[in-house]
N, C-alpha and C positions, 0 to 999 in steps of 0.2 A: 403444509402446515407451518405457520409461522411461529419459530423457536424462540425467540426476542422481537419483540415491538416496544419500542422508543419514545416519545409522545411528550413534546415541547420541553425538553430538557433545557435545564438553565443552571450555569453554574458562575457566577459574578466574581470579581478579585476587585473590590473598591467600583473603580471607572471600567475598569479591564471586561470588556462581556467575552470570558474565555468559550463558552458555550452559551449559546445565545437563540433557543427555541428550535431543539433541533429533535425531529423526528424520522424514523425510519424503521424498516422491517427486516428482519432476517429469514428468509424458510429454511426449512429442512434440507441439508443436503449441498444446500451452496456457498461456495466462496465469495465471501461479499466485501469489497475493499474501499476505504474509506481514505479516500485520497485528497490531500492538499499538501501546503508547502508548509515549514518547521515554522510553529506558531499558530497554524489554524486552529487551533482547538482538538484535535484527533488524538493526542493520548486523555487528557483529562477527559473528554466523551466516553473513553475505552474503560478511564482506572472509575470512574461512576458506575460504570453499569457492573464494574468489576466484584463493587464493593470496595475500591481502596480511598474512595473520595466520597462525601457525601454530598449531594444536588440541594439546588436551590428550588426548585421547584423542578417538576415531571415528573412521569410516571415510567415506570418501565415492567414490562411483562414478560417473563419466562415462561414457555410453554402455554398461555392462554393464561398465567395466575399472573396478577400484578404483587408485586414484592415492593413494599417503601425501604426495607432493606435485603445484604443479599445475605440470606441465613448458610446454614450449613448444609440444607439439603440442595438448596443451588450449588451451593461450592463446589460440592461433591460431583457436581454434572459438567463444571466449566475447567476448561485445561488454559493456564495462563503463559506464557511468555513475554516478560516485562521488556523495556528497550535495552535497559542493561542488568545483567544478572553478574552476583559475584557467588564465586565457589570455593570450599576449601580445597587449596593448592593440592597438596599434599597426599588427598584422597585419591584413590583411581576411581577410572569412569564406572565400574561397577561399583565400588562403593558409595557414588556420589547418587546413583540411581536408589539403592539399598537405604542411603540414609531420607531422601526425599521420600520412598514409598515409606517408608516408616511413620513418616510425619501424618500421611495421610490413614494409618493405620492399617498399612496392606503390607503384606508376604509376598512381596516379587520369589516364582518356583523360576527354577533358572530358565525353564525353558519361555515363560514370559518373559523372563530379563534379555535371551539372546533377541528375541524377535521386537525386543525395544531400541535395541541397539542397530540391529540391521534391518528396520525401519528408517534409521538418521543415519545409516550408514556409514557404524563407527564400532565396526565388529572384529575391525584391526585395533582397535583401540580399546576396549574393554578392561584390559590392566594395567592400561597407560596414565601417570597422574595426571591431573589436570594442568597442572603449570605447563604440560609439554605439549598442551594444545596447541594449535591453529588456531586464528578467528575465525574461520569458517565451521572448527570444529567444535572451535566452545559457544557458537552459534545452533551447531546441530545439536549438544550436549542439553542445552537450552531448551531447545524444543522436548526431546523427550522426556525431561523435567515437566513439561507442560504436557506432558501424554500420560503418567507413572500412574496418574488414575481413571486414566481410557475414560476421559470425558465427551460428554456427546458435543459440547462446542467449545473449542479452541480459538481462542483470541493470541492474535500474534501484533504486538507493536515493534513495526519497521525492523521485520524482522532479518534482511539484509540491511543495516545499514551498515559501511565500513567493509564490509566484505568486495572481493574482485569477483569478477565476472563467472569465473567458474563454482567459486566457493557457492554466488548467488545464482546460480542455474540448480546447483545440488538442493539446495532449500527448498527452491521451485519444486522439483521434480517429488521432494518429500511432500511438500503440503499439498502437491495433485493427488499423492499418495492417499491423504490424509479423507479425502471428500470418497475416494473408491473403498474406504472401508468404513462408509458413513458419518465419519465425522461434516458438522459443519464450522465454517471458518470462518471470521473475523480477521482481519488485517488492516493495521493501517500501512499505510504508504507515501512517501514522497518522488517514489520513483514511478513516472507514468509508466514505463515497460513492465514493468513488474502488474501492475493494476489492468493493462492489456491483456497479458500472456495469463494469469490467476483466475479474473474474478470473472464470476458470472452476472454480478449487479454491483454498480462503481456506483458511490457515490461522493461527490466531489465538495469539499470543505473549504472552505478559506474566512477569515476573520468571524468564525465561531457559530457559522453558519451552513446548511447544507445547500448548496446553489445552484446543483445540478444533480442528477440522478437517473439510472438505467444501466442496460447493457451499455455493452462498449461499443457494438453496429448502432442503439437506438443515439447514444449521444454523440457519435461520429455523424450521423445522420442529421443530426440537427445544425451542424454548418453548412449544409445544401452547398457542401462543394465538392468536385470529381478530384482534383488536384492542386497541391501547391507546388508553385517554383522556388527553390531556392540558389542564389549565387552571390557571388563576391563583387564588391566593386569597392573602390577606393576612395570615393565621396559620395556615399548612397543619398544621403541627404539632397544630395541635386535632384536627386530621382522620384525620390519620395513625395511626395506632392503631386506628378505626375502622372504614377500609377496609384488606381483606385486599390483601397485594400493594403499596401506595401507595411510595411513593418522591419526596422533594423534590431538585426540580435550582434552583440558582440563589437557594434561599433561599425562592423564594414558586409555583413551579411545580411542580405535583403529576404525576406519571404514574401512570396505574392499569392494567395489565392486564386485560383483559374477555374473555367467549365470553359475555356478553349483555350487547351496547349497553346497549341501551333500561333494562332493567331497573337495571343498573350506574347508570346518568345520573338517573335517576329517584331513587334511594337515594344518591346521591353530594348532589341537590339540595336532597335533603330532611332529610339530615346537616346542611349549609350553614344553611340557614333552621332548624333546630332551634338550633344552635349563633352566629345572627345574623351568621353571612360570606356575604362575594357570591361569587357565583362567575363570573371573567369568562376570555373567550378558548377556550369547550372546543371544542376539535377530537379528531376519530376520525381514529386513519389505523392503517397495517397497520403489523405486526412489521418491522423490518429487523435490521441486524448490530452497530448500538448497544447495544440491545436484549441481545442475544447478549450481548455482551461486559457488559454492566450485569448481567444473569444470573449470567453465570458468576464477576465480580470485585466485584458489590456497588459499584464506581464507573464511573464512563464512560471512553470511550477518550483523551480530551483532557484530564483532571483531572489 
């Protein structure tokens, strides 16, 4: 059952088309990540449907009703996480929890309060103020703010960003959390790993538009390729031209598309030694959603 459907959303700034005829569906139950680079349009998509922006035109539907705004009975269903949250310093994590449910007009019993916290994984911290957070933690802190009234769908904008690897593994492992006790999930993203390792339907943004859409095997799948090469060389540019497909990242590292290794690597080495470059660092690994988005925009998602 489709929880949100989306349908030619448009939201204009003068010239600017920030959203720009964008549709899509959510069902029940799944992580769906709405991925592009800072600037495609994926928070203002997010704060519309939110209720915190109002559209220029589309429609959007909740549960099969269409809403031209979002009332209080929606509100009441949707758990938000904006990209930045402020909190008062001062208060500790239980009272910061205490005073959000209040807002929403709910009695957190303690024992709802514990299993809010050791849900985000911050049940050593419960009488800790906020200023003595972590950003990892006032990231987690974040989220259960967007749980306090156990909404059936949760919208998460870029909800690691700024965070290190570990802090951004804990979040992960929260919001897999989040779909095993039924919630469904909203994310946007700039980080392709994150939109791999999460979602179960990615669908991919750039200049205010949705450009691609699916699982993550169906739109791997549609570069019809088994492997890329990647390695260094210190005038790729010689090279480029020579091999079909090639692509420079970073100035001096080449990508090559392949459906035959061996042969690929062999004519790649022997370009090299014809033209007297080395060629250091190749590694083979498989297609991901980089990939995809370098396909389909000619640049990569963090450029």
């Amino acid at each position: 059952m489709s929880v949100l459907q989306v349908k030619n959303l448009k939201k204009y700034y003068g010239s600017v088309k920030a959203v720009d005829g964008v549709s899509f569906k959510v069902e029940q139950g799944q992580i769906v990540a709405l991925l592009g680079p800072n600037g495609a349009g994926k928070t203002t998509t997010i704060e519309i449907i939110e209720g915190l922006r109002k559209k220029d035109e589309g429609e959007i539907f909740y549960f099969g009703r269409k809403v031209e705004t979002i009332d209080e009975e929606i509100k009441k269903m949707l758990g938000v996480q904006l990209q930045k949250s402020a909190f008062l310093d001062n208060l500790t994590v239980k009272e910061t929890l205490e005073l959000f449910s209040g807002l929403y007009g709910i009695s957190l019993k303690p024992s709802q309060l514990r299993e809010l916290v050791e849900m985000v994984m911050l049940e050593e911290k419960m009488n800790s103020r906020v200023k003595t957070l972590s950003g990892g933690q006032m990231q987690r802190l974040a989220l259960a703010i967007a749980l306090v009234n156990d909404p059936k769908i949760v919208f998460l904008d870029e909800p690691t960003t700024g965070l290190d690897p570990q802090a951004r593994r804990h979040v992960w492992q929260i919001v897999k959390g989040l779909v095993e006790r039924g919630k469904t999930v909203l994310l946007t993203t700039h980080y392709m790993e994150e939109a791999q390792e999460l979602a179960d339907y990615v669908l991919i943004m750039d200049h205010g538009k949705i450009i691609a859409e699916g699982s993550v095997d169906e739109l791997i799948k549609m570069l019809n390729m088994e492997s890329y090469l990647e390695f260094v060389v210190e005038d790729p540019k010689t090279l480029l031209e020579k091999i079909p497909g090639a692509k420079i990242v970073n100035g001096e590292k080449m990508i090559v598309p392949t459906k035959k290794v061996e042969d690929d690597v062999q004519k790649i080495f022997t370009l090299a030694k014809n033209e007297g470059l080395n060629i250091e660092n190749l590694v083979v690994r498989r297609p991901n959603l980089e990939d995809v988005f370098l396909s389909l925009t000619g640049r990569y998602l963090r450029d």
